[in-house]
VOGU-3710 file (C-alpha; in Angstrom, 3 decimals, decimal comma):
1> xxxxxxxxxx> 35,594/5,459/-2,415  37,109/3,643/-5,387  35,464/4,819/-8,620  35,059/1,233/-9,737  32,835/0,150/-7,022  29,121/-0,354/-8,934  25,916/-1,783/-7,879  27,211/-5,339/-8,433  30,734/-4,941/-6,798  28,840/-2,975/-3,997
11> xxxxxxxxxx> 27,015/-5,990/-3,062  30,004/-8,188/-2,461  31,229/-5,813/-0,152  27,347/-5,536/1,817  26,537/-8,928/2,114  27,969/-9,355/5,503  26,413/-6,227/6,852  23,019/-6,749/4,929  22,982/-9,929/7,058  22,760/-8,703/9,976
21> xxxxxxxxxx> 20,213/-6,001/8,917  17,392/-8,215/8,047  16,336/-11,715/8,451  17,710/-14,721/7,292  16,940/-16,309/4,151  15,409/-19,346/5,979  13,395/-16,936/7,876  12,342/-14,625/5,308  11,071/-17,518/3,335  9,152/-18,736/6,026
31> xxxxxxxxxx> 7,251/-15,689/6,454  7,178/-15,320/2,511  5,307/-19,074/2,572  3,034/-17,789/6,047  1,919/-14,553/4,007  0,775/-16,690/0,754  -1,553/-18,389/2,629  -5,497/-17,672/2,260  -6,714/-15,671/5,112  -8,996/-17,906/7,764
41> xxxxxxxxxx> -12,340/-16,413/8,751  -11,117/-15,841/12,228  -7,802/-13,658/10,986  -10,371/-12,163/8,658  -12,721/-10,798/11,121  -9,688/-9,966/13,258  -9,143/-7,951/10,237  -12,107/-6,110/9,800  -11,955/-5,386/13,555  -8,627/-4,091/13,784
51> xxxxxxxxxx> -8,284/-1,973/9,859  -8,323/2,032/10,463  -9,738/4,434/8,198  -8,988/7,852/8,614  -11,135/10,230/6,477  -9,369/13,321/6,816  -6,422/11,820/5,324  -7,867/9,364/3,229  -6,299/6,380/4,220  -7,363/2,738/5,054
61> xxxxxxxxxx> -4,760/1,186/7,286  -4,560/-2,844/7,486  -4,077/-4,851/11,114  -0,579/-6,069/8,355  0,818/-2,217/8,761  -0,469/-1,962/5,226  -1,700/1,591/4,352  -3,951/2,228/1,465  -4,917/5,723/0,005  -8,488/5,900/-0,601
71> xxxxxxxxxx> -10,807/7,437/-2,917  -13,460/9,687/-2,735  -15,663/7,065/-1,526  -13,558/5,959/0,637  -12,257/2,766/-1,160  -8,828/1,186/-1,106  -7,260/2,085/-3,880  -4,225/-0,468/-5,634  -2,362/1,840/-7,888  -0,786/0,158/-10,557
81> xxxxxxxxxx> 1,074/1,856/-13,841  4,697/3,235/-15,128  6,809/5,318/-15,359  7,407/7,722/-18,124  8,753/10,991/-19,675  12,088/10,754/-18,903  13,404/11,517/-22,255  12,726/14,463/-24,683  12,306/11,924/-27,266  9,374/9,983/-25,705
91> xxxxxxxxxx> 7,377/12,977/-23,411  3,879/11,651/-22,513  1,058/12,342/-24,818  -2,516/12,220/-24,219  -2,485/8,734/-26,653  -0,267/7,204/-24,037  -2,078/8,283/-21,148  -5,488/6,795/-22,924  -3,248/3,655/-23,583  -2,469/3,275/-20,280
101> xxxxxxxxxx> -6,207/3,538/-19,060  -7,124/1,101/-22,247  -4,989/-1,756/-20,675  -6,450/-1,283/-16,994  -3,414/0,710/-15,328  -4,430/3,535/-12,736  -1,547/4,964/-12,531  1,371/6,675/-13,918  4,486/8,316/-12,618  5,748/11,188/-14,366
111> xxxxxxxxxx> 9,590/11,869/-15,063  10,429/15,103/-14,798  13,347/16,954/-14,376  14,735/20,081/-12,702  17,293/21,571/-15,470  13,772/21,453/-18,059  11,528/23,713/-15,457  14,211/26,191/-14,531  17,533/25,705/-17,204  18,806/29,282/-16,081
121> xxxxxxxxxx> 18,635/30,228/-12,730  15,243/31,724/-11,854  13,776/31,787/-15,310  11,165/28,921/-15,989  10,492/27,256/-19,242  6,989/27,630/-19,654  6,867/25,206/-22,533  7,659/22,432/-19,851  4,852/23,782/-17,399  2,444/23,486/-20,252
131> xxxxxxxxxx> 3,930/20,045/-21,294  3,105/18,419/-17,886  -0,378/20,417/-17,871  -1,646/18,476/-20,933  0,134/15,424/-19,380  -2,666/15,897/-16,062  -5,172/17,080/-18,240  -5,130/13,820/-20,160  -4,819/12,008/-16,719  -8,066/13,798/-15,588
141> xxxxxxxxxx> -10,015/12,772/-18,545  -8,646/8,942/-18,378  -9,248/8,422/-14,435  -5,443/8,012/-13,909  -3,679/8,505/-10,988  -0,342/10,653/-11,794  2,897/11,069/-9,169  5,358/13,880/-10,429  8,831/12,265/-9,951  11,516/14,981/-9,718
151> xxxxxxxxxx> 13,992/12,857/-11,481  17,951/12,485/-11,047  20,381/10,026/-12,577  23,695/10,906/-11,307  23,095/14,617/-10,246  22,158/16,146/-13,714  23,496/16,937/-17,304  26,935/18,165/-16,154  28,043/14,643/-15,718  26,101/13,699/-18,719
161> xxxxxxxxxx> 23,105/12,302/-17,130  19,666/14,281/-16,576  18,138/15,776/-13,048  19,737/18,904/-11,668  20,531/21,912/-14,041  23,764/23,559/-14,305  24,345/26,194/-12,594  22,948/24,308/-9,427  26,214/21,656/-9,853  29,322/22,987/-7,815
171> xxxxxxxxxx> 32,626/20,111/-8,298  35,027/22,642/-6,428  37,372/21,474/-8,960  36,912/17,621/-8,539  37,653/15,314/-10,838  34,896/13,935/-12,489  36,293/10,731/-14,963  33,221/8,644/-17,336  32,695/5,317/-16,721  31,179/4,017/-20,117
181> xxxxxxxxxx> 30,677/0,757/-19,376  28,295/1,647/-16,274  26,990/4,835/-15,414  26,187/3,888/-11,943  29,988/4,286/-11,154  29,283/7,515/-11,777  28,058/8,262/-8,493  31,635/7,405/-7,015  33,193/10,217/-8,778  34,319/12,842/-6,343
191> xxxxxxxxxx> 33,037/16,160/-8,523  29,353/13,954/-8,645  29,421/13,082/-4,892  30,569/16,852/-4,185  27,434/18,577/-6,132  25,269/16,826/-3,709  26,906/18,051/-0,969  26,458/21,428/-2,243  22,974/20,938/-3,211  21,928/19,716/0,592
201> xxxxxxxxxx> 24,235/22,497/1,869  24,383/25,880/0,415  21,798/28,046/1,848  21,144/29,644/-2,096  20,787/26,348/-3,748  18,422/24,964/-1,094  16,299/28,241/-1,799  16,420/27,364/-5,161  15,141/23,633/-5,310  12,750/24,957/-2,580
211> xxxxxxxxxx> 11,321/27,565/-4,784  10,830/25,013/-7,671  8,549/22,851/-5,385  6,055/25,900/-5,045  6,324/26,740/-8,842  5,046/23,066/-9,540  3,065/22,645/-6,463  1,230/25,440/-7,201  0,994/25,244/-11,074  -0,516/21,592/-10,709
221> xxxxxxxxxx> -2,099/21,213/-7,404  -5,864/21,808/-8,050  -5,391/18,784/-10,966  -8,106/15,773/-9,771  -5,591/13,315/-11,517  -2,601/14,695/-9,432  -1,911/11,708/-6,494  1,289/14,209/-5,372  4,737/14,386/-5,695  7,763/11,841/-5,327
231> xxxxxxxxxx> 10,194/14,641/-3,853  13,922/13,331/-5,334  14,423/9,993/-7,286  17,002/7,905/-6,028  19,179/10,383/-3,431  22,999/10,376/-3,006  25,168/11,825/-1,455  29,177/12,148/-0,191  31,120/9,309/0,878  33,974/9,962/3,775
241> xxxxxxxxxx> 37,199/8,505/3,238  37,140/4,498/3,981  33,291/4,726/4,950  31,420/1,309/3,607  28,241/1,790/1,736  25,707/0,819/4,842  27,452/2,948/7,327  27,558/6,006/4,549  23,719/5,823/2,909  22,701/5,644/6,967
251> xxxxxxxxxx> 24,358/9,089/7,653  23,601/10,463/4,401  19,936/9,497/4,589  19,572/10,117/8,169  20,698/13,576/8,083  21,370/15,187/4,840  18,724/14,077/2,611  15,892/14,186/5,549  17,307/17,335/6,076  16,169/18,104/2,501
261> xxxxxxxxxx> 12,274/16,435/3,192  12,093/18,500/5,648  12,738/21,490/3,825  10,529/20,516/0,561  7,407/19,530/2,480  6,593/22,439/3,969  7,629/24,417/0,766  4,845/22,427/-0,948  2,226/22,924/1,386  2,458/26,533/1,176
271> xxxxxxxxxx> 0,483/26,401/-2,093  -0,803/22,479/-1,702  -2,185/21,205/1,138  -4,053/18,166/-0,155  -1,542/15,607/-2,368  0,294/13,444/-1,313  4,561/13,781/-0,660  6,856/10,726/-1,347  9,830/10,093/-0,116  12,744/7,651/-1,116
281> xxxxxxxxxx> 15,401/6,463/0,043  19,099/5,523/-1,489  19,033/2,405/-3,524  20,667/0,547/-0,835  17,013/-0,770/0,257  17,685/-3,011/-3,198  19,947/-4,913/-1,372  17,579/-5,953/1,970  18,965/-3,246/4,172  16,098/-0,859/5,940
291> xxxxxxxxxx> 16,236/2,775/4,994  17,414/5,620/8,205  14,908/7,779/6,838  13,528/9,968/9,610  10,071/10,211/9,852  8,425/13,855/8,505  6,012/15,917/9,940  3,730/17,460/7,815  2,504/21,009/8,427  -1,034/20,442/6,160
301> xxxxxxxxxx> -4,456/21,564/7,770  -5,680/17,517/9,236  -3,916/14,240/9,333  -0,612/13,938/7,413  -0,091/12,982/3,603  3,436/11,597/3,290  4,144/8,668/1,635  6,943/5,962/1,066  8,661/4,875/-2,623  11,647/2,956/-2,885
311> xxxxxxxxxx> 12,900/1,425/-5,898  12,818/-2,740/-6,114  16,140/-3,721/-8,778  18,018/-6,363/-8,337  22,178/-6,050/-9,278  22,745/-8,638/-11,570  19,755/-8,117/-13,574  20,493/-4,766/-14,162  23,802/-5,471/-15,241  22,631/-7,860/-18,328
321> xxxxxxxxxx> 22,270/-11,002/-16,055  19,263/-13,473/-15,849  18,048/-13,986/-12,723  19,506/-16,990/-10,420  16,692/-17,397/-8,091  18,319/-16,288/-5,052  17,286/-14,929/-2,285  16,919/-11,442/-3,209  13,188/-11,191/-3,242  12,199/-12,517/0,123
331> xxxxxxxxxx> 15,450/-10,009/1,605  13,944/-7,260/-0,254  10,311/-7,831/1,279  11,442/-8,782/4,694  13,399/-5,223/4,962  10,908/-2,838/3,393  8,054/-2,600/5,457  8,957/-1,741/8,819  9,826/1,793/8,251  6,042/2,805/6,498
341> xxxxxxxxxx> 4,435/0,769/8,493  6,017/2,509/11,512  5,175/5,480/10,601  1,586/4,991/9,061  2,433/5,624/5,167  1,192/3,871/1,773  4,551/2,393/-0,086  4,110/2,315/-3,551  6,718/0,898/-5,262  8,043/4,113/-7,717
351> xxxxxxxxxx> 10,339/1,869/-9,942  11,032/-1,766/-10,627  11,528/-3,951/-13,737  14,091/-5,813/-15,777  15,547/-4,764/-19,045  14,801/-8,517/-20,616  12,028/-10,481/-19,266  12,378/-12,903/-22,316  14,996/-14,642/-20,072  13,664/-17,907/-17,874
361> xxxxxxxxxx> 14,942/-16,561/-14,718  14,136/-12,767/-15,350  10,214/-13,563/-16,181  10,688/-15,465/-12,959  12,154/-12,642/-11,370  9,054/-10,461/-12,907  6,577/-12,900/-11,107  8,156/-13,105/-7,737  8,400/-9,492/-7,722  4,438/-9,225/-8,196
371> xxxxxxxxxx> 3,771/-11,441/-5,766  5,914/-9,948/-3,334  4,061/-6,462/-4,251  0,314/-8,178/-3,470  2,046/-8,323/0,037  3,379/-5,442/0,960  3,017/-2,736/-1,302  -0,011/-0,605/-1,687  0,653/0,488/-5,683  3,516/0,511/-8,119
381> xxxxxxxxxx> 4,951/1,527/-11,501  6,836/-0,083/-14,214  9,629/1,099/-15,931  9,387/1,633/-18,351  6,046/2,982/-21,008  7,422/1,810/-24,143  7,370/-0,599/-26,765  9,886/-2,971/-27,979  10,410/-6,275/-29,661  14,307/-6,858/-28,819
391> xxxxxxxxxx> 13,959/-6,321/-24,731  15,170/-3,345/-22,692  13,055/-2,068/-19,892  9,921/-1,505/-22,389  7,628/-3,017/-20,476  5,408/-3,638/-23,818  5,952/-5,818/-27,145  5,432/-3,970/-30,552  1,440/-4,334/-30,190  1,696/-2,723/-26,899
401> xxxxxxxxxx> 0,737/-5,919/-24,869  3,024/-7,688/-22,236  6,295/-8,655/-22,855  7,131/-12,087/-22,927  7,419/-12,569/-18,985  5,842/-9,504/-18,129  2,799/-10,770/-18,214  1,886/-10,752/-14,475  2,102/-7,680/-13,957  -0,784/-7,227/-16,920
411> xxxxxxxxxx> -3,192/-9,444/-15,211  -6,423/-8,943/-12,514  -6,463/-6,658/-9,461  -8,620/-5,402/-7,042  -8,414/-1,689/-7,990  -10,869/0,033/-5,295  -12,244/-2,271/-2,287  -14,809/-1,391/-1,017  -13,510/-2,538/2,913  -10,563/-3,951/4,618
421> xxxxxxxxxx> -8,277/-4,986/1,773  -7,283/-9,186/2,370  -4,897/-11,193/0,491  -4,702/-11,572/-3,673  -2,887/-13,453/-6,211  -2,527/-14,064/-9,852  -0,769/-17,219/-11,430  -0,379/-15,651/-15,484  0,887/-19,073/-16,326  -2,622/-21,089/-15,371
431> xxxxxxxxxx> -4,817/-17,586/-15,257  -5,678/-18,562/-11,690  -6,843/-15,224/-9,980  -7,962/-14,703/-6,302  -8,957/-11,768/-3,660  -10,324/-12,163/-0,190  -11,520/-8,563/1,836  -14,039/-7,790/4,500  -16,746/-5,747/2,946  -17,513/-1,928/3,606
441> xxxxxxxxxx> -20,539/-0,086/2,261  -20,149/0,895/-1,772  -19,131/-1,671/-4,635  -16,055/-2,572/-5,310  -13,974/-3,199/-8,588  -11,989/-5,517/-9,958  -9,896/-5,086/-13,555  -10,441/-7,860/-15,582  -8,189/-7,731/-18,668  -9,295/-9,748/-21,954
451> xxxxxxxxxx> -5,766/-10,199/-22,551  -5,496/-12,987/-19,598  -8,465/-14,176/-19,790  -9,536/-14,322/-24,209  -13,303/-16,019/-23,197  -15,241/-14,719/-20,017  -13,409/-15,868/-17,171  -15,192/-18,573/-15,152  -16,036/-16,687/-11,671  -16,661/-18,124/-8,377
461> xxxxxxxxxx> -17,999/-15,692/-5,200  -18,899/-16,306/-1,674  -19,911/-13,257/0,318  -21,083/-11,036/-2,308  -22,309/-10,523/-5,657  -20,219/-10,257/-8,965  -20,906/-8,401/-12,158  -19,014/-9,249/-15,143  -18,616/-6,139/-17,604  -16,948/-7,752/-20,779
471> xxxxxxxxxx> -16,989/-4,348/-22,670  -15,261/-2,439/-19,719  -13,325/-5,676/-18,697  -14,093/-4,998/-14,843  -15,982/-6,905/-12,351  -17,977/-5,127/-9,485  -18,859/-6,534/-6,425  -21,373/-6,048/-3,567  -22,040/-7,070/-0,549  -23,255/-6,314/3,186
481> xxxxxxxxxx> -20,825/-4,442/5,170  -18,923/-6,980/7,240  -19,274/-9,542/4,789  -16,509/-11,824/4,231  -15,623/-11,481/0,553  -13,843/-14,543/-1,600  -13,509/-14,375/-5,242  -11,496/-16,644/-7,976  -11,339/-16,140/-11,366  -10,174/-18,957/-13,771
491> x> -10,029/-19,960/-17,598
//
């Protein structure tokens, strides 16, 4: 595989294949328009008739596919947050985690990396342990929802990147040549490509990455904040010779990196049997193409707790470009569902954003990509937690509000229904806000930031009863179970 082919080069060369993978354009906007639509009271009771809960794993599953991880009273939960921690320079502090909470996000997904638990082999940094202990301590004490992310960018620090230490990274001599102009390339390399191999292959190494997972499984675990663990950000693997892209990321993630699920989940619940596992799949699922993931089984006492976390980037935005308004949303959303909803798992987005939302067609980009979320995904985070004036990924300006054009995804949402979760929306340009649900028994909760809405936000509700909490900047509703729920907010 040429060492020049990047994200942006690689989708030239999978547009034909992606074709025939998902829908058409025509078609996936179709069902983009269908899915906007308000919900009618019959395919609302049809709704409340068909939803599953399942107690024992704590899930509420939608007639949609949708599955929702629920809280201890059995409420949908929407998880929404960032990421954060990838850098020594910016580790989480209990300020940011109380930041997070202060601006209404739930959730947060914690960078972490293999070569900072265990830099020699078998000898753990206990500093690092600690580090991520106050991290979930904070989390407890906030009320927000923390995924550890075992994070990778192009194997680990060998190649100059982060993720693997090493002594886990074996080249067999490969060459291994910097591209400084984009470090995706990197991947192509044939001493990066090779560690992988090694990593899903040799029988010491795969002890190894096993034995970390029961270190941190077993040092966090018993945490109330902990939501569970996102077992291997953005996978890779080994090319053959001549092999396209599709044909390779379907072998690799078909059999070598399930291979490696299958490995880590039961190594986790040998000291965890109650949070939740994520797996991803390659970043090929940016580009409308379904993963080959096989499904898991998982060896916990009751119903399974795996879950599903792709990434959601487009190409050309990544690369400094501003968005074009192509098809790339409604590709992205037609191919991602079928594989959770197959196999009965919550997706949660684990990493999407652009690096300048101050751009006309990447703030548009910013609020198709929420409204695609409100469809299909069940929670998602940011990247990335940080503050900046000049663009980048910070998600935040200098005050720590929105970004210019990232202010959808700092608006309203439902963030525990009470019921069968329905359809929502929220325009940040007019500050038109609306959710629909079938009621269950117990209030439910709505975050109502003062940053969209600077005077109390004129609210209209059929079905139930609203309570406006300026202070705490949430709503609560009630209402009889089996009630048909409809609430807008407006300016």
């Amino acid at each position: 595989m040429s060492s020049t082919l990047h994200r942006a080069g690689a989708a030239l060369a999978l547009a034909l294949t992606a074709s025939l993978a998902v829908p058409t354009a025509a078609s996936a906007a179709t069902s983009e328009s269908a899915n906007a639509q308000p919900m009618t009271a019959t395919s609302r009771s049809a709704l409340a008739v068909a939803a599953t809960a399942d107690r024992d794993r704590g899930t509420i599953t939608t007639p949609d596919g949708r599955t929702f991880i629920a809280d201890e009273q059995g409420r949908a939960l929407q998880l929404r947050g960032f990421n954060a921690g990838k850098y020594p320079s910016d580790r989480v502090t209990a300020e940011d985690v109380a930041a997070m909470a202060d601006q209404g996000f739930d959730f947060l997904r914690l960078v972490v990396q293999w070569q900072y638990f265990e830099p020699e082999q078998g000898q753990y940094d206990d500093s690092y342990f600690d580090y991520v202990d106050a991290v979930l301590d904070a989390a407890d004490r906030e009320g927000v929802h923390v995924m550890i992310d075992m994070h990778q960018d192009v194997y680990g620090p060998t190649f100059g990147a982060s993720g693997a230490p090493e002594w886990t990274t074996r080249t067999d001599g490969l060459p291994f040549v910097d591209d400084p102009d984009n470090w995706f390339n990197n991947y192509f390399q044939p001493a990066v490509m090779r560690a992988f191999t090694h990593l899903y292959d040799d029988a010491d190494l795969r002890a190894a990455q096993q034995q970390l997972w029961v270190e941190v499984a077993g040092r966090f675990g018993d945490h109330e904040s902990l939501l569970g663990y996102d077992l291997f950000n953005e996978p890779f693997g080994e090319f053959y010779e001549d092999e396209d892209w599709v044909t390779a990321s379907a072998r690799i993630e078909s059999t070598k990196i399930s291979d490696m699920y299958d490995r880590l989940i039961p190594a986790i619940r040998s000291v965890d049997d109650d949070s939740w596992i994520f797996v991803e799949p390659t970043v090929l699922v940016g580009y409308g193409v379904p993963t080959q993931l096989r499904s898991f089984d998982d060896p916990r006492d009751g119903a399974p707790r795996i879950g599903y976390a792709p990434h959601f980037y487009n190409t050309g935005v990544e690369e400094g470009g501003d968005w074009v308004g192509d098809d790339f949303v409604v590709n992205y959303e037609a191919a991602i569902s079928a594989y959770p909803a197959a196999n009965g798992m919550p997706l949660i987005v684990g990493e999407w954003g652009v690096p300048n939302s101050r751009t006309p067609g990447n703030a548009a980009l910013v609020a198709a990509q929420v409204a695609s979320m409100e469809r299909f995904a069940t929670g998602w985070s940011m990247w990335y937690f940080c503050r900046s004036d000049h663009g980048g990924y910070c998600a935040m300006d200098a005050a720590g509000g929105a970004a210019p054009g990232n202010e959808p995804a700092f608006g309203p949402y439902a963030r525990a229904i009470a019921g069968v979760p329905g359809a929502e929306h929220f325009d940040a340009a007019t500050g038109d806000y609306s959710l629909s649900y079938m009621a269950g028994a117990g209030p439910s909760e709505v975050w109502v930031p003062s940053a969209a809405y600077a005077q109390r936000p004129d609210v209209e509700i059929s079905g139930g009863t609203a309570h406006y909490d300026r202070k705490k900047q949430t709503l609560r509703i009630t209402a009889k179970p089996g009630a048909t729920v409809e609430l807008t907010l407006s300016r």
